[in-house]
C-alpha positions in Angstrom: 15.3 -31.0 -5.9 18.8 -30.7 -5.4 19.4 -28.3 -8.4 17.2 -26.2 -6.7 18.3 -26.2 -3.6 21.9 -25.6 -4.7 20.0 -22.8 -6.5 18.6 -21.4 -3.8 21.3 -21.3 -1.9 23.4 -18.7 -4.1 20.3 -16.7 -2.3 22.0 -16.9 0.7 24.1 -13.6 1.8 27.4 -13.5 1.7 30.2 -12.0 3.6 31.1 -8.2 2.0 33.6 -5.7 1.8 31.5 -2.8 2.9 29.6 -2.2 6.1 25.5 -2.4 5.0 23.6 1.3 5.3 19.8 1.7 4.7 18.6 4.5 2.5 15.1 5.3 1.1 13.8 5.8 4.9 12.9 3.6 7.7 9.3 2.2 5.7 8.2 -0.5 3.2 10.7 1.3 0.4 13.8 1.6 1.8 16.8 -0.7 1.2 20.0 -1.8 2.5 23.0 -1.0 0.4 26.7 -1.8 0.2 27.7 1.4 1.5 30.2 1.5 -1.9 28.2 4.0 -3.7 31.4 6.2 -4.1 31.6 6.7 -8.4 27.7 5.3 -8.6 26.8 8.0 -11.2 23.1 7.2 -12.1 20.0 5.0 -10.4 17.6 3.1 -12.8 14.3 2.5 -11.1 11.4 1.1 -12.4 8.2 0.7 -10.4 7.9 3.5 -8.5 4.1 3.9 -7.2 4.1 7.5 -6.8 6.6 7.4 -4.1 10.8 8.2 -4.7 12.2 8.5 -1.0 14.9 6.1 -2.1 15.7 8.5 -5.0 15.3 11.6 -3.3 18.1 10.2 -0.5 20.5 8.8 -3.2 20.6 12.7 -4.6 20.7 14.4 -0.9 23.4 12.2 0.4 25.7 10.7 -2.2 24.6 13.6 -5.3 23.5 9.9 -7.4 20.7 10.9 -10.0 17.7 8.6 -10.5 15.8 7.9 -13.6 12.4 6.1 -12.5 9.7 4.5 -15.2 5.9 3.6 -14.5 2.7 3.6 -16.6 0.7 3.4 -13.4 2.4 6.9 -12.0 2.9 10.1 -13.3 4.8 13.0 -11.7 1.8 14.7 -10.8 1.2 11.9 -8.6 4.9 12.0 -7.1 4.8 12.5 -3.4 8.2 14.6 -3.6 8.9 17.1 -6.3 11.3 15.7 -9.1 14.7 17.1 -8.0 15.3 19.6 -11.7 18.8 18.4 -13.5 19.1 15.2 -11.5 16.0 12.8 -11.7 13.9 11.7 -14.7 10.5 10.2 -15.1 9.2 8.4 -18.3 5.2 7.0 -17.9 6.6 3.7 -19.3 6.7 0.2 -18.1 10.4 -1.6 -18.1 9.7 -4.4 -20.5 11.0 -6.1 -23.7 7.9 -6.2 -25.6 8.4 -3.7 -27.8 5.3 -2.1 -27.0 4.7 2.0 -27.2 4.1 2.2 -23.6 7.4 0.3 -22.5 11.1 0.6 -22.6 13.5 -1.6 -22.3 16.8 -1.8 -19.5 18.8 -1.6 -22.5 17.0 1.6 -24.3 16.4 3.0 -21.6 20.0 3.3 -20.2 21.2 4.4 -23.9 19.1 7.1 -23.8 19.4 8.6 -20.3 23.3 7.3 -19.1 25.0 5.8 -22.0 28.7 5.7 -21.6 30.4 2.7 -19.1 30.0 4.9 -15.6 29.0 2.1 -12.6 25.2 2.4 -11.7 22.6 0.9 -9.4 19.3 -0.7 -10.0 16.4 -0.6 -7.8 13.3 -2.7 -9.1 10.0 -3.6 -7.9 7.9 -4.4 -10.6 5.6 -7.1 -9.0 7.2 -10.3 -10.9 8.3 -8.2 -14.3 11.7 -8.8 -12.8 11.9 -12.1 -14.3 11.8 -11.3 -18.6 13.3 -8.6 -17.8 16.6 -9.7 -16.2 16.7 -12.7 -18.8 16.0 -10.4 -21.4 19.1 -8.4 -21.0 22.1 -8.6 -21.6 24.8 -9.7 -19.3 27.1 -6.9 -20.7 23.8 -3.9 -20.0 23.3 -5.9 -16.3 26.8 -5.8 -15.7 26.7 -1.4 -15.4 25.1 -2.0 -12.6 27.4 -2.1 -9.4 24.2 -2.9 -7.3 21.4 -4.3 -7.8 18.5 -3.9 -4.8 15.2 -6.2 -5.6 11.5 -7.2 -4.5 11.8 -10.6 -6.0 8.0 -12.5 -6.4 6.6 -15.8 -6.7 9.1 -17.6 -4.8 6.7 -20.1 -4.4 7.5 -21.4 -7.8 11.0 -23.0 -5.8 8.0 -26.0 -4.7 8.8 -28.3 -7.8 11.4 -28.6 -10.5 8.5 -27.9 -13.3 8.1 -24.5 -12.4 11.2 -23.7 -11.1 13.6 -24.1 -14.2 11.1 -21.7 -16.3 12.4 -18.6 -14.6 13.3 -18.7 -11.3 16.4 -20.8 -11.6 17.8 -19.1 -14.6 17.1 -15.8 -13.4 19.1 -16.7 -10.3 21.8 -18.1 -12.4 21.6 -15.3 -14.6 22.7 -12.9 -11.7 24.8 -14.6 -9.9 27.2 -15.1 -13.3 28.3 -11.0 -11.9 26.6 -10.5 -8.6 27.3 -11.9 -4.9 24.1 -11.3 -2.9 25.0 -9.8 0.3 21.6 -9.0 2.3 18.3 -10.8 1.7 14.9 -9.5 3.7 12.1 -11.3 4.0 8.6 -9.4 2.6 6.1 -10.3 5.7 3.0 -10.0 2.9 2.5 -13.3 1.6 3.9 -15.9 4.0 6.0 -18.1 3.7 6.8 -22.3 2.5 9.7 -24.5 3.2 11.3 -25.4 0.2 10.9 -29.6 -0.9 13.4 -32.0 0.8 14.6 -29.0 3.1 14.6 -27.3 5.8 14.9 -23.9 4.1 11.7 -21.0 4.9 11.4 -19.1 2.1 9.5 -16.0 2.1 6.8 -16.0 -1.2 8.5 -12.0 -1.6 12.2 -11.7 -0.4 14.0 -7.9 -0.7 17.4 -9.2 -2.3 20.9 -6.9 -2.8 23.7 -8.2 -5.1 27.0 -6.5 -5.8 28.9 -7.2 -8.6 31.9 -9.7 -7.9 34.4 -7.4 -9.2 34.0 -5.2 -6.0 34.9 -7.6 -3.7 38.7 -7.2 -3.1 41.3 -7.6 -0.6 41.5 -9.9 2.8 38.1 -11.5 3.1 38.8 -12.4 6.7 38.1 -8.5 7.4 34.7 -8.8 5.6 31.4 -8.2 6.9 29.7 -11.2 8.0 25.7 -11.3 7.3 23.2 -10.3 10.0 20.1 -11.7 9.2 17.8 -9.9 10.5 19.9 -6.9 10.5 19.7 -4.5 13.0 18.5 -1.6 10.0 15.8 -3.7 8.2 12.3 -2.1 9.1 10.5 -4.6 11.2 7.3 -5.3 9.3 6.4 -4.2 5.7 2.6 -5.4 6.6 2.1 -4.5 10.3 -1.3 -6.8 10.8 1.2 -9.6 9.8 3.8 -11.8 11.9 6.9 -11.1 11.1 9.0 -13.9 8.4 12.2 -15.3 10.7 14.2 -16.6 8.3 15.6 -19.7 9.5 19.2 -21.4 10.7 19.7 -22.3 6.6 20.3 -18.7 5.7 22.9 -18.3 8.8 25.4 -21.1 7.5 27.9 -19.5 9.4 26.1 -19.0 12.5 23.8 -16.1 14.5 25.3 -12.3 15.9 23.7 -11.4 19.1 22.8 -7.7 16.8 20.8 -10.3 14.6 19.1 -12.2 17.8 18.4 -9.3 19.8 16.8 -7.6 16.4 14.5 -10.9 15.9 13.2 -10.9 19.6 12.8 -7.2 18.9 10.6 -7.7 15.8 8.4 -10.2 17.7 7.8 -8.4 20.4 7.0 -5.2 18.5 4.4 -7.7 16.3 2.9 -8.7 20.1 2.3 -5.3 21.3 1.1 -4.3 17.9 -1.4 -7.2 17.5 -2.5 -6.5 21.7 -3.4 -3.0 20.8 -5.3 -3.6 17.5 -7.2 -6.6 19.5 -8.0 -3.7 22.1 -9.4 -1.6 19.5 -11.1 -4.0 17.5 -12.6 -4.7 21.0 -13.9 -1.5 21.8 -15.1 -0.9 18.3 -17.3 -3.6 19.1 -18.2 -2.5 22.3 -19.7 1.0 20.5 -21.5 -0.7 17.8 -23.1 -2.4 20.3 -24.1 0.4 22.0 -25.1 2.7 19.2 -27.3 -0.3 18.1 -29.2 -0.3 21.5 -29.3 3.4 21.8 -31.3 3.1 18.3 -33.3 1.0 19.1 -34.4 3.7 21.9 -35.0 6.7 19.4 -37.4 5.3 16.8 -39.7 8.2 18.5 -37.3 11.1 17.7 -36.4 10.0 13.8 -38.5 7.5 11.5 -39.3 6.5 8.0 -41.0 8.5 6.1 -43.0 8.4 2.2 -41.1 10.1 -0.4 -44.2 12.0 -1.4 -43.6 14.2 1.8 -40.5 16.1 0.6 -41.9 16.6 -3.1 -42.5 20.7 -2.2 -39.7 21.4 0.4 -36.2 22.8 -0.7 -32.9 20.3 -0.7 -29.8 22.4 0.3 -27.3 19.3 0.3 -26.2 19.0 -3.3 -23.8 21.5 -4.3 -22.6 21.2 -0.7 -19.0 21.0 0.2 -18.5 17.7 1.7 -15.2 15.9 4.2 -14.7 12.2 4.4 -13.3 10.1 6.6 -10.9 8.4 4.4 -10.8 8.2 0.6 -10.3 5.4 -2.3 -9.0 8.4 -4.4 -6.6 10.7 -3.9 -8.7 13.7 -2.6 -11.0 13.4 0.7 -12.9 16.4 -0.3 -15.4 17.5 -2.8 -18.8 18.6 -3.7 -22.1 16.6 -3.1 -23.7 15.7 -6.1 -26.2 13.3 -7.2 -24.4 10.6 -9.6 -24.3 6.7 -10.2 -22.8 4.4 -9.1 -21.5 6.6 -6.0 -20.1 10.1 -5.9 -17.8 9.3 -3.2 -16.5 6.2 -2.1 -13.7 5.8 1.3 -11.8 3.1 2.2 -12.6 0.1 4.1 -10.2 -0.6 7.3 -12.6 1.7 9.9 -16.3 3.3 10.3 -16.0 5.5 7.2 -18.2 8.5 7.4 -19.2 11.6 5.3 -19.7 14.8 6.7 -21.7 17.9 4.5 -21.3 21.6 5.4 -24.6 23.6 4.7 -22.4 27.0 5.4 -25.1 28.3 7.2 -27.3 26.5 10.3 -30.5 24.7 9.0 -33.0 23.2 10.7 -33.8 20.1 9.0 -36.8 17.5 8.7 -36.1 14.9 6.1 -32.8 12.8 4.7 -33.0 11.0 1.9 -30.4 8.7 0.7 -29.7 6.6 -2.6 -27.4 3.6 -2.2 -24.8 2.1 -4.2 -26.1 1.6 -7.8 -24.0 -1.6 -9.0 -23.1 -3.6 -6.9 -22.1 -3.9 -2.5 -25.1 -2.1 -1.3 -24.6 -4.4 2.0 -21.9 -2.1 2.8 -24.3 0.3 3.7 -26.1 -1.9 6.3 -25.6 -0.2 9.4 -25.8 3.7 9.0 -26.3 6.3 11.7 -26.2 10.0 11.1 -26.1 13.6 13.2 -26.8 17.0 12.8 -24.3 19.2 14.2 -23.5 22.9 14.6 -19.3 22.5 14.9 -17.0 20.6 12.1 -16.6 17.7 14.3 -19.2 15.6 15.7 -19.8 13.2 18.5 -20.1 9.3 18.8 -22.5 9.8 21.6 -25.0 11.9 18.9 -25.6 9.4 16.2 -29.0 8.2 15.6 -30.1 5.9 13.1 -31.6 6.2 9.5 -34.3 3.5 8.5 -33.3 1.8 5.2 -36.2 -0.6 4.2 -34.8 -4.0 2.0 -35.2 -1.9 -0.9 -32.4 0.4 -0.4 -30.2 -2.6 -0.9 -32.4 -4.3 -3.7 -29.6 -4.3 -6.9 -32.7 -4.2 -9.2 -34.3 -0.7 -8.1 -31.4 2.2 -9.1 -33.4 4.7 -8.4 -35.2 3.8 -5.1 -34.1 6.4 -2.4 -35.1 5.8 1.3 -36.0 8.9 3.7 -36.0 9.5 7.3 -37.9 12.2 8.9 -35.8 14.0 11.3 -38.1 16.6 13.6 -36.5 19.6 15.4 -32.7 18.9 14.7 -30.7 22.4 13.9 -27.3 22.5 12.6 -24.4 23.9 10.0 -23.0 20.1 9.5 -24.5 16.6 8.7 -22.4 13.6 8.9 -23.2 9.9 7.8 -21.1 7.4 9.5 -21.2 3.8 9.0 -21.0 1.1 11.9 -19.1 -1.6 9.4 -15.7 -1.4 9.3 -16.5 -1.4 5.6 -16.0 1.5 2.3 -18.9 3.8 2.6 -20.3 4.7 -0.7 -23.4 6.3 -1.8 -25.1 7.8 -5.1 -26.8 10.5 -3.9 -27.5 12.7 0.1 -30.0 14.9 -0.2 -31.0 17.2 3.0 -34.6 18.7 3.1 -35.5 22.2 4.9 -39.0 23.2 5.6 -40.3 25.8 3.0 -40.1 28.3 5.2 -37.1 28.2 6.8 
């Protein structure tokens, strides 16, 4: 345990020549940096996940160009156009496999910045960082002036077995040409203290190096590490506690910039966890409430046999429909009748759909189709209103009866109706009372023949 400790320990930010800026915004993204950027020509950054604010700064402030790689992106999905002349995208991962759909560091800086110019490399590739750092060579890492990472797995630091197969070597690896001088600790995953220690370590620590050569002249004018420092973002995972990293990471002792910043971070995490208690109470407070009202207005909408909509018109499909949240990229589309679901939201609220007739309806029967494969309980607790404005209120909803066949994974095709007399409107919305995705296979909204 020793050798790993001692490994470890070349973890532990040193003092540096140049005061520490944060670029890339103030968000899970962003980084700290030397602020020796001065004669960086190019950035190399794989793992981008549609997102380049870091990228898009390095160009607007210092005029660096990026060159970004990932299969699971493309640059239609960018959030921020590609900046013409000065950033690149490939749909590659950054690997040494050899594969079609990957690039090496290697290739990929022949091809896009050869020559000897000083660079930086930003990577977050979820534990990829590993083969590829110890596939490269020392000469292709040493380009790089900087090098800003999301390092995984830390927890592989717990016994010599799994520590020597990558971890140790890809921190002796870097620190042969880099000094780390800022570490911050990733509040996602928790945290362990390291065997016969009294180190924390953080299963995801944010790590910058610069290379040895840049740290010249009188060291006693250096910058000491603040850890926290005052520019690291608080929280990358706000429902989490934030990761104090402990006394063995401050060797040299605390700044009151660094202790005012850590009481700052908890009490941030105390008023943030005391308002999502707050809500999560008065969520429950409304279910509650919306179930008793329901239980009130079994007179005014009940179940009804699917033989009694076989002759009246449906005017949902082909609808225009708004949701509350979306698993894809679009929260808008048109209502049609397809398995396993045509739309599907996400899962951290009441998730609701809402359908726009384009004209006001009066309408008598809904009938609804869950979930074909699989988590019909998701749709345990639905309510629904008929509304003449876009938005509708909480104090409207009434229930819809789904029988235990609506949530029977053996009947695809069962659908369950509700009979709704004398309710008028341009809108319908569905809302669910989980705090769970909403996702159905087919809506469908029945008019009296004559209407």
């Amino acid at each position: 345990m020793n050798e790993i400790i001692g490994n470890l320990s070349l973890l532990i930010p040193s003092p540096c020549p140049f005061e520490m800026i944060r670029v890339g915004g103030d968000k899970d993204g962003g980084y700290l940096l030397p602020n020796d950027l001065n004669g960086i020509t190019d950035c190399f950054s794989p793992g981008v996940n549609n997102f380049k604010n870091f990228e898009d700064e390095l160009y607007s402030r210092f005029k660096i160009k990026s060159h970004m790689c990932d299969k699971s992106s493309d640059i239609s999905k960018l959030k921020t156009p590609m900046i013409e002349g000065h950033q690149t995208f490939i749909k590659k991962w950054l690997d040494i496999d050899g594969a079609d759909d990957s690039i090496s560091l290697e290739d990929w800086l022949k091809e896009f910045c050869p020559g000897d110019s000083d660079l930086l490399l930003q990577m977050d590739i979820e534990g990829a960082e590993y083969r590829n750092i110890l596939g490269t060579s020392q000469s292709i890492l040493n380009r790089f002036r900087i090098i800003v990472m999301e390092i995984h797995a830390l927890s592989e630091a717990k016994s010599s077995a799994t520590f020597d197969k990558r971890l140790g070597p890809f921190i002796k690896k870097l620190s042969e040409s880099f000094i780390c001088v800022h570490v911050h600790p990733n509040n996602c995953c928790g945290e362990f203290i390291v065997p016969s220690s009294k180190m924390n370590m953080p299963n995801i620590l944010e790590i910058t190096w610069l290379r040895r050569d840049r740290f010249v002249g009188d060291s006693l004018q250096w910058n000491n590490p603040k850890i926290p420092h005052p520019l690291d973002i608080r929280r990358n995972v706000d429902s989490k506690p934030p990761i104090d990293l402990n006394d063995c990471w401050r060797p040299n002792g605390d700044g009151i910039e660094s202790k005012v910043k850590r009481l700052a971070d908890k009490c941030d995490y105390l008023e943030f966890r005391n308002t999502a208690l707050e809500d999560q109470l008065n969520r429950s407070r409304f279910v509650c409430n919306a179930l008793l009202k329901s239980f009130g207005q079994y007179t005014n909408s009940r179940p009804a046999n699917i033989a009694s909509i076989e002759n009246m018109p449906e005017i949902a499909e082909g609808c225009p429909y708004t949701l509350s949240s979306s698993a894809s990229s679009s929260k808008t589309g048109i209502v049609v009748n397809e398995k396993p679901f045509f739309f599907h939201t996400k899962g951290n609220e009441h998730s609701y759909i809402t359908i726009d007739f384009g004209i006001t309806r009066k309408v008598r029967y809904l009938s609804l189709r869950n979930r074909t494969d699989t988590c019909k309980n998701r749709a345990e607790i639905l309510l629904f209103s008929i509304h003449k404005e876009s938005d509708f209120s909480l104090n409207n909803l009434q229930p819809l009866f789904l029988s235990d066949d609506f949530f029977n994974l053996k009947l695809e095709d069962y659908n369950s109706v509700t009979e709704v007399p004398s309710m008028v409107g341009r809108y319908i919305t569905i809302y669910s009372l989980k705090n769970e995705p909403l996702h159905l296979s087919a809506i469908n909204v029945f008019i009296d023949p004559q209407e």
